[in-house]
C-alpha positions in Angstrom: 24.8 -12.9 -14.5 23.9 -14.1 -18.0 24.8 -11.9 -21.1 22.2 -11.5 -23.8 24.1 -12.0 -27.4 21.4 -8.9 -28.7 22.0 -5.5 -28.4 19.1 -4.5 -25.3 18.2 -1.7 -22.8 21.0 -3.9 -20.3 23.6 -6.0 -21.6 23.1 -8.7 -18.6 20.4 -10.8 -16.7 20.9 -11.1 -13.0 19.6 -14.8 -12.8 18.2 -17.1 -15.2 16.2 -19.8 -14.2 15.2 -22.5 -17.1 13.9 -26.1 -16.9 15.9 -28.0 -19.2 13.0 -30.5 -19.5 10.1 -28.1 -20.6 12.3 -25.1 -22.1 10.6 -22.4 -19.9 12.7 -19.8 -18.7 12.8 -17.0 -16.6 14.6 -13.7 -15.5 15.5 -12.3 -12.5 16.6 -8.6 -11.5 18.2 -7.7 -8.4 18.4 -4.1 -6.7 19.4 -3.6 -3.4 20.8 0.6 -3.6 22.5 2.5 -1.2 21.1 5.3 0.8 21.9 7.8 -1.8 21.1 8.6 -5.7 17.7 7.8 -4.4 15.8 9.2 -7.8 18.6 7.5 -10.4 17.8 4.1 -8.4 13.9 4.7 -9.6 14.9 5.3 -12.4 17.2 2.1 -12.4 14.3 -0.2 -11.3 12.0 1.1 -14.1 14.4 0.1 -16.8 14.8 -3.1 -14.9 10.9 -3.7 -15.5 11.3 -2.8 -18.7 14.3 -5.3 -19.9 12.1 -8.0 -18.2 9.4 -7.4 -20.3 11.7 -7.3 -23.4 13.2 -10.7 -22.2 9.3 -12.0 -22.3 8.4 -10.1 -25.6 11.5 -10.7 -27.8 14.0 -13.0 -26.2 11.7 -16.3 -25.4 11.5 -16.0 -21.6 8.4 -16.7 -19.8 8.0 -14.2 -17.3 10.3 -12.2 -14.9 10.4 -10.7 -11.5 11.8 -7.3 -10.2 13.0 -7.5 -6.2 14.2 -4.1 -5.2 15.2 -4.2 -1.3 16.3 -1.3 0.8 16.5 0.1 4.3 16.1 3.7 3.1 12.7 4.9 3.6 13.0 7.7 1.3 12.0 5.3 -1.1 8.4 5.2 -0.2 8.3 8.4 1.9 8.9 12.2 1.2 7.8 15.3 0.3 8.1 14.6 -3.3 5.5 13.1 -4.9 5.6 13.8 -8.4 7.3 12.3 -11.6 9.3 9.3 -10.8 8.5 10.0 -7.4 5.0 9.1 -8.0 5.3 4.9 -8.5 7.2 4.6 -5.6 5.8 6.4 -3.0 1.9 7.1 -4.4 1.8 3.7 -5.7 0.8 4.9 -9.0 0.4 2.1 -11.5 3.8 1.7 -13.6 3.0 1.8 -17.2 2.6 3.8 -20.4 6.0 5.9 -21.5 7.8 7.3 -18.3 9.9 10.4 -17.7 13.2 10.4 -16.3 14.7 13.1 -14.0 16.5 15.1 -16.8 19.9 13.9 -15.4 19.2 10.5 -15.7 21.1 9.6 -19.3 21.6 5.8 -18.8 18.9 5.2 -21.4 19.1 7.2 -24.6 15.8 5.5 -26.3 12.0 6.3 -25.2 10.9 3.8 -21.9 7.9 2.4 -22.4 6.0 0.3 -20.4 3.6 -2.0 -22.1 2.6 -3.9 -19.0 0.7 -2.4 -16.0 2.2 -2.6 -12.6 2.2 -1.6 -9.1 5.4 -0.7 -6.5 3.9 -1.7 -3.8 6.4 -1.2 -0.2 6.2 -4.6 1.9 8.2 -5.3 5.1 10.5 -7.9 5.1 9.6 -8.7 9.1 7.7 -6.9 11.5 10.6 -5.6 13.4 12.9 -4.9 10.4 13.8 -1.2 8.8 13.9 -3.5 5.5 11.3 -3.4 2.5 10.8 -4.8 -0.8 9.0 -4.3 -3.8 7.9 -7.4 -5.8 7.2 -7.3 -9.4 6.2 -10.0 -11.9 6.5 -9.8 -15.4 
């Protein structure tokens, strides 16, 4: 983990990657949740996106990925399909300003997405109970 010296949405990358030769850099965000607190996860992973595209837009890093990986298929199945629900398991495209669940407090300032993206569920193997979403920034 890499702290940022500027106050941000997160305090600390997951992995940096930079090439000391050409100066590029990038960011790297890790989820892997539990089987439980399934919507404050979602949540989680959008403010993830967001602090990537941050890092791009303000910090000097040239991209970022989001890898999310989970053996709980309530992530992208379920009767609820509605509000954060909705980018996860409708594959609605991530962007614009996004609503919380009301309990979610973790970010006090307005989240919004400037990129476009979609969560888009792939199986880690054929056989395996395991997905992951993929997202570049």
């Amino acid at each position: 983990e890499k702290n940022l010296t500027e106050k941000d949405i997160k305090k600390e990358i997951d992995i940096v990657i930079e090439n000391e030769k050409t100066k590029e850099k990038y960011a790297i965000e890790l989820k892997m949740p539990p089987n439980k607190a399934m919507p404050k996860r979602m949540s989680q992973a959008i403010v993830d996106i967001k602090f990537l595209e941050k890092l791009v837009e303000a910090h000097g890093f040239n991209g970022g990925f989001f890898i999310m990986l989970t053996n709980n298929h309530c992530f992208w199945e379920g009767n609820e399909t509605d509000g954060i629900y909705e980018y996860f398991r409708k594959e609605k495209t991530l962007r614009g300003l996004i609503n919380f669940p009301t309990f979610f407090n973790e970010i006090k300032e307005e989240c919004k997405i400037t990129g476009s993206y979609k969560l888009s569920w792939k199986k880690v193997s054929e056989n395996s109970e395991y997905r992951y979403l993929f997202v570049e920034v």
